[in-house]
N, C-alpha and C positions, 0 to 999 in steps of 0.2 A: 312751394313756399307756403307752412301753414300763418294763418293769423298772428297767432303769438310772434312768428319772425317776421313779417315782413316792418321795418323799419319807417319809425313814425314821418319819413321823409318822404315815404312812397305815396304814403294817403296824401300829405301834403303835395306832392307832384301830382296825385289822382284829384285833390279840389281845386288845383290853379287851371288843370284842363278843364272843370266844370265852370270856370269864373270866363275861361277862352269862349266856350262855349254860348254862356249867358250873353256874349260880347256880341259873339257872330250873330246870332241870333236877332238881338236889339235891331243891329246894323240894318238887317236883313229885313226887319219890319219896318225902321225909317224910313229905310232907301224906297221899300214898294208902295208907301201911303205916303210919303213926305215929293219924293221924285222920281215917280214914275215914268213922267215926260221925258226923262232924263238920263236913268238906267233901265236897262231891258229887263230886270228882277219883275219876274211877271210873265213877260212878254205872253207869254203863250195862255195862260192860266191865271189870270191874278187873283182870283180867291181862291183859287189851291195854294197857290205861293203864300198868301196872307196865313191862309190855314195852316198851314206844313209850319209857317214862320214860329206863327204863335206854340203850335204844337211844341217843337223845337226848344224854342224859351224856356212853358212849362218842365218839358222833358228835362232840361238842364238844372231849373229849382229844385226838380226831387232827384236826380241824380245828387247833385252839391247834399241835397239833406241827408241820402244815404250815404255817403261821405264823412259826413261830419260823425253818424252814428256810427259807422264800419260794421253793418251791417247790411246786407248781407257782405261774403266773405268777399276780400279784395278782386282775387280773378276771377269770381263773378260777378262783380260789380264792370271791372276792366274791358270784358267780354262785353256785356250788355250794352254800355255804353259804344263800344266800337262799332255795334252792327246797327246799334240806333242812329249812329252817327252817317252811319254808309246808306241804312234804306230811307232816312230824313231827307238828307243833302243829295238823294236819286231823283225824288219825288219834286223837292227847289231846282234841280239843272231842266228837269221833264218840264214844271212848270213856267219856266223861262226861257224854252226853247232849245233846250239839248246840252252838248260838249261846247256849243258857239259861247253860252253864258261865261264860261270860264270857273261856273260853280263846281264841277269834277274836280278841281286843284286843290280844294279844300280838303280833300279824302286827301292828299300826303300829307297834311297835318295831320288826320287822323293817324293815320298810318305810323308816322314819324314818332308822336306822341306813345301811342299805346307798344310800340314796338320798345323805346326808348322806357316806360315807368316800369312793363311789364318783362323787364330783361330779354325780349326778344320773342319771348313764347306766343303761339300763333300769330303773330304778326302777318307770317305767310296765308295762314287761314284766309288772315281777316284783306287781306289785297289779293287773294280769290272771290272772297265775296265781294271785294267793291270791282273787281275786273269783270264778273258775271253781271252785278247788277246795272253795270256802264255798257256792255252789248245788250242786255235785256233792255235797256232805256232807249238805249238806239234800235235794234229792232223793230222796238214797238212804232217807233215815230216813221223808220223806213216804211210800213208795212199801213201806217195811218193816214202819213202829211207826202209819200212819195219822196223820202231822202236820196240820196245819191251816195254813190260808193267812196266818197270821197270821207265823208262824215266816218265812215267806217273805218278807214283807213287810218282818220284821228281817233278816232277813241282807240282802237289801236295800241297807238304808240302811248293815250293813256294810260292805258293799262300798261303796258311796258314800264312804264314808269312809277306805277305803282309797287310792280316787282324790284324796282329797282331800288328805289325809296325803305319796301320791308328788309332786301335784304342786308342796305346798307343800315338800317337802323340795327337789325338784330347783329353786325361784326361789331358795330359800336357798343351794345348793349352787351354783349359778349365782354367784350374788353373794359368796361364800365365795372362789369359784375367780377371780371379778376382783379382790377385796380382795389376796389371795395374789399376782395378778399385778404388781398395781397397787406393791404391799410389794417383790415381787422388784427390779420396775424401780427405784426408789425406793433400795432397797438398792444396785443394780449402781451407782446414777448417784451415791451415797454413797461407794462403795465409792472407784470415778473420782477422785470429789473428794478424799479424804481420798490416793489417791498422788498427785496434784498437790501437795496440800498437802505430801505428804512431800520431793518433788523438789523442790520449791520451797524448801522448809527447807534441803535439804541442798546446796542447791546457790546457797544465802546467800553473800555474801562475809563477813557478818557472824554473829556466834555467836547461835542462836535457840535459846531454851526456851520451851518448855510447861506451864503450873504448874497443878494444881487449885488449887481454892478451898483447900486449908491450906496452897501453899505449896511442894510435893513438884514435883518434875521428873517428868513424862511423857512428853516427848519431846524432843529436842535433834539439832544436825547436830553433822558433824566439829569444826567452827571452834570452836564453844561449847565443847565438849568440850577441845579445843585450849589455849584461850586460860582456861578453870578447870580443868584435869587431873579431869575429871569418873570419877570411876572407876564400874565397874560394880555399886557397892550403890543404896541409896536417897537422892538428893541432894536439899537442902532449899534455897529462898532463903535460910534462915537463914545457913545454914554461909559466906554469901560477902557480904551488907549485910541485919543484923541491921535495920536503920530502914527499906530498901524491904519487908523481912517484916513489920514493925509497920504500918507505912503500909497494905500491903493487907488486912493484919485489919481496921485501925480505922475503912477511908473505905471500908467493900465496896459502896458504892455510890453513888463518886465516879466517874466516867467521864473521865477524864484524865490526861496522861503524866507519873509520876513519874521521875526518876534518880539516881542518885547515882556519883561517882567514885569508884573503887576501887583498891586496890594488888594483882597477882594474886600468888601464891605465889614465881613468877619475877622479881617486880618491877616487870613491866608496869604501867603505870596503863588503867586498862581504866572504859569508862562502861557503868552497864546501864539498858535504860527501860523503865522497865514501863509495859504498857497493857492493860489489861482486856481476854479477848478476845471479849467481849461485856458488852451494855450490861445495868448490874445488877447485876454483880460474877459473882463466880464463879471461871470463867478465867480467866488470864493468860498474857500474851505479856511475855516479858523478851529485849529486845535488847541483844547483848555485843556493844561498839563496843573495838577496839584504837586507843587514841590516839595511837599513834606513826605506824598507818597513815594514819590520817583527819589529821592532821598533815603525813605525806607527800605523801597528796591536795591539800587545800591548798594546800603546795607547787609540786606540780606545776601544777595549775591558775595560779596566779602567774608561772609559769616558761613558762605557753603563752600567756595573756596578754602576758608579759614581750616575748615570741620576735614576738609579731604584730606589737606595738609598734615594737620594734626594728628588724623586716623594713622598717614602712613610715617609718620615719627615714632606716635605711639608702638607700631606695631615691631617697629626694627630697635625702640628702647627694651622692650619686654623680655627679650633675651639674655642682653647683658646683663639685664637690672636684677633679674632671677640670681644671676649669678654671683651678684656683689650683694645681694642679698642674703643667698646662703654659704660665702666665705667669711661676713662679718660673723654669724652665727658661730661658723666651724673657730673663730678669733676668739668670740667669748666665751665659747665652749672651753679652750684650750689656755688662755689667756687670765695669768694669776696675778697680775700686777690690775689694780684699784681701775685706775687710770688710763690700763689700757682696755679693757671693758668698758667704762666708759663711753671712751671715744667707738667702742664697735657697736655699743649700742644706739650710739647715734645714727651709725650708718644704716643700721639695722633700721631706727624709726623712721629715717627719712628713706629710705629703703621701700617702707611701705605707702611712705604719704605720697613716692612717686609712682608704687603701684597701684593706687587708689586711683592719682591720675589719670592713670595709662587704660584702665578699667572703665572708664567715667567717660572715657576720651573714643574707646573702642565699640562704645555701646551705642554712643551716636551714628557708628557706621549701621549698626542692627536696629536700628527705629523705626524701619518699615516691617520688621516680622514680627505682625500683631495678629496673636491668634485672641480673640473676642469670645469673651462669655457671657454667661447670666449670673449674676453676683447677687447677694443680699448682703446688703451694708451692715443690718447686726452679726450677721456671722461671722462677715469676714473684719470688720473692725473688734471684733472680739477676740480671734482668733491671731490678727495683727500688732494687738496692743499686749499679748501676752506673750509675743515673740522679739516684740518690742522691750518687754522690760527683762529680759535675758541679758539683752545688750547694755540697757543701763535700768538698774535696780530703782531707782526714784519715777519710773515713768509710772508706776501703779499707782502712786500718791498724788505726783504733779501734774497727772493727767485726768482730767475730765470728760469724759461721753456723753451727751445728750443726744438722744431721739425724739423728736418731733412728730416723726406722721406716724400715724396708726391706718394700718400695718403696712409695713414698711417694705417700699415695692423694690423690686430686683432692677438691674441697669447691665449692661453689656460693656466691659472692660475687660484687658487683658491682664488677667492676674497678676504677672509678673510686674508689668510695667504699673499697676496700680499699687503694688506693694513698694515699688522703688520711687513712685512720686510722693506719697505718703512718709515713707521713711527719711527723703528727704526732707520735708517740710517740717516732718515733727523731732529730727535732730536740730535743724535750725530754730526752732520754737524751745526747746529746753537748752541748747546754750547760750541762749540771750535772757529769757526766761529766768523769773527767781524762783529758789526753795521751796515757797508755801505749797501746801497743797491747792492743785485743781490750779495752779499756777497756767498750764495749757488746757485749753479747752475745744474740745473737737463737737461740733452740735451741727445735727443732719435734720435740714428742713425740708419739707416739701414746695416749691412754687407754686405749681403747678400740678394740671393731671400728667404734665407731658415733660419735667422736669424736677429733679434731686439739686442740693445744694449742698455743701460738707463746709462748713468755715474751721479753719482754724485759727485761732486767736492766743495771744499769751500777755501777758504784765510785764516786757519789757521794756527800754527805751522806746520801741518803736525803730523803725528806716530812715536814715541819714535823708535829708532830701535829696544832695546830689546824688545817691546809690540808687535811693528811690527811682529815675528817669531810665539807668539803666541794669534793673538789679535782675532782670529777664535773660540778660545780654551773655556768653560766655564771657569767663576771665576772670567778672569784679566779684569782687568778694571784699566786705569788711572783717574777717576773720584773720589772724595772722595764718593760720594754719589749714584754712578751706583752701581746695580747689579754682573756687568760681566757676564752677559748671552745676550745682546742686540744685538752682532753680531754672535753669535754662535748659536741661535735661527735662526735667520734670514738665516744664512745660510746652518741650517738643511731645514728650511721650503721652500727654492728655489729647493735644492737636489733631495725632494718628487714629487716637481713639473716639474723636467727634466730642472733648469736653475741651472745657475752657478752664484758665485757671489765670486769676487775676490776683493783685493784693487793692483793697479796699478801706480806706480810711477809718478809725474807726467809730460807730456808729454811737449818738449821743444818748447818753446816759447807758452806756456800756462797761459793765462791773470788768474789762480787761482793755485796757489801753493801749497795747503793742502792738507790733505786727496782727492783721487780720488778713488772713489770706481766703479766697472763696474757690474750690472748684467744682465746677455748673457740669452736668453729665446729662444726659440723656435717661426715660424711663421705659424701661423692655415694655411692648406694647405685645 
């Protein structure tokens, strides 16, 4: 175990043994200057005893000081002290008379100790050397004062017991040091869990909290935050549905989804659910649902439903419709009464106004094959607007172009589909649109280094307000004779292509009042 690991728990475990130490020590010089009449600490030696005592003390003050510093390195600290501890407390049993003192017993604390901070490692060592220095202590004395074999016989089983002490320390230490591993890993794979848990949270579409058992917010993402203006004191379920706070006091050990709707400080209507985040009560999880979105979702889902529907109507209209399309012709072709051309040319127009449809309707199934280019906005709005007035001869007068930025950067759009969202906007713009010239106005700004802006604007009434909320939507149309797919097209096929296309109020002191439509692109980098 180098320095860097060993666990600020271990030094702490290595200076409570140096505070044991200072303790014995004290003890040991009370007991042989205070009552010596009275304990045998001495006995044999009392200023060796006093010596060795004092020694002892000192020895434990600068042990504790190297301690405190960590240096030198823990197992040589651990080491040192153990064999100081064995030839000190040799030198106090000698000086008080042998194994009789009962000072040898002291080494299984040492033992116990160093085996127990230092996971076990020499442990063994260190109760050979106290097993050798306890027959060297007794030798000496048989061999001085005339011992008897009996003395032998105990120290002995001392030493047995010293063996037995290291061994039992180092199986404890052993199983200490797996429990510690076992905690660590346990911990790291906790740790794991709980940042999923957090990425998870925060990366909710919908608003999560975390409630203890009274209620209190402990953890929450952005959205939550967002959608209750959650400030950064101590926030309670109370403060936002007083009855989900009541609820989870009263039922803490109902296991199922409570909600309620609520109005948020902005107006929103917002739903929260709470769920126990385990079984039994305790925890909980409160989920913040925005109902305008999950509304919109809804929506949409109805509106891709709608679009599949649609596709596969259109696609089994397209053949009949061909066909009553080119007998009306072969009608008027053949057909010499006023009246009844007429009537075949009706079928004829409406003929194509539902092939128009069926077209408009079938392209929404192809809006994911976007092949992406590098465009220049003067070429291709050049080249746009003269294939535009093919179509209808007033767009060269009613129409207006402006350029903005100098020089004018390329964007990545799929031609097609830029040609068909354009052409839609700008037939909607000249039939609402009056006469005069420059009546439509098309003006290409820069924002940005990293964005293009295209407005188109015209002098007409302007957008209904009710068509206005839903004029993106397929169907609506205030036209008698539109589709209602011309902007709801246009602004799937912008989507695909990473722009945006909005319509925007128009802006004051604006020489065109109408409709102002804006689509935001991206600039080829």
């Amino acid at each position: 175990m180098t320095d860097s690991a060993v666990p600020d728990y271990y030094w702490r475990s290595l200076r409570y043994f140096c505070y044991y130490r200072l303790t014995v020590a004290g003890l040991l010089i009370l007991g042989a200057s205070a009552y010596a009449e009275v304990i045998s600490f001495g006995a044999q030696d009392t200023r060796l005893f006093l010596r060795t005592a004092v020694l002892y003390f000192a020895g434990a003050i600068a042990m504790a000081v190297t301690v405190h510093r960590r240096a030198p390195s823990f197992s040589t600290q651990l080491t040192l002290q153990a064999l100081l501890d064995i030839f000190l407390l040799t030198l106090l049993m000698y000086a008080s008379g042998g194994q009789k003192s009962g000072l040898g017993m002291l080494m299984l604390v040492t033992l116990a100790g160093s085996g127990l901070v230092g996971e076990g490692r020499m442990v063994l060592f260190f109760a050979s050397v106290a097993s050798v220095a306890m027959l060297l202590e007794q030798g000496w004395r048989t061999l001085r004062f005339d011992g008897d074999s009996v003395d032998f016989f105990r120290t002995g089983l001392i030493c047995v017991s010293f063996f037995v002490m290291a061994i039992t320390a180092r199986l404890l230490a052993r199983r200490v040091v797996a429990n510690e591993e076992l905690a660590r890993a346990r911990g790291r794979a906790l740790d794991r869990q709980l940042a999923i848990g957090r990425r998870i949270i925060a990366d909710m579409t919908d608003g999560v909290l975390v409630l203890d058992e009274r209620g209190y917010v402990q953890q929450s993402n952005a959205m939550a935050e967002r959608l209750l203006q959650l400030s950064s004191g101590t926030a309670s379920l109370r403060d936002w549905s007083p009855y989900l706070a009541h609820q989870m006091h009263v039922h803490t050990d109902v296991d199922r989804e409570l909600s309620e709707v609520i109005r948020s400080r902005e107006g929103k209507l917002l739903r929260l659910r709470l769920l126990p985040a385990t079984a039994g009560g305790g925890d909980a999880i409160v989920y913040v649902e925005d109902m305008e979105r999950i509304q919109n979702q809804a929506q949409q889902l109805k509106l891709a439903a709608l679009g599949r529907l649609t596709a596969n109507i259109a696609h089994e209209i397209r053949n009949p419709l061909a066909a009553i399309s080119h007998a009306a012709e072969l009608i008027a072709e053949d057909e010499i009464d006023p009246g009844r051309r007429r009537l075949a040319k009706i079928i004829g127009d409406n003929s194509q106004r539902l092939n128009r449809l069926v077209t408009d309707v079938l392209q929404l199934g192809r809006r994911d094959q976007a092949v992406r280019e590098a465009i220049r906005w003067d070429e291709f709005l050049t080249g746009f607007l003269e294939e535009f007035a093919l179509h209808d001869a007033s767009a060269s007068t009613r129409v207006a172009m402006f350029c903005v930025p100098d020089p004018i950067p390329s964007f990545r759009f799929d031609r097609g589909h830029l040609h068909r969202v354009l052409w839609n906007l700008l037939v909607n713009a000249l039939r609402h649109a009056t006469l005069a010239a420059g009546a439509v106005k098309l003006t290409l700004v820069s924002v940005d280094e990293t964005a293009l802006e295209l407005h188109i604007e015209d002098d007409g009434p302007g957008i209904d307000g009710n068509i206005r909320k839903q004029m993106f939507e397929p169907f609506i149309t205030s036209h008698g004779k539109g589709t209602g797919l011309g902007l709801y097209i246009a602004r799937e096929l912008c989507e695909i292509n990473d722009a945006r296309l909005e319509f925007i109020d128009p802006l004051p002191g604006a020489s065109l009042t109408g409709a102002h439509f804006v689509l935001r692109m991206s600039i080829e980098t």
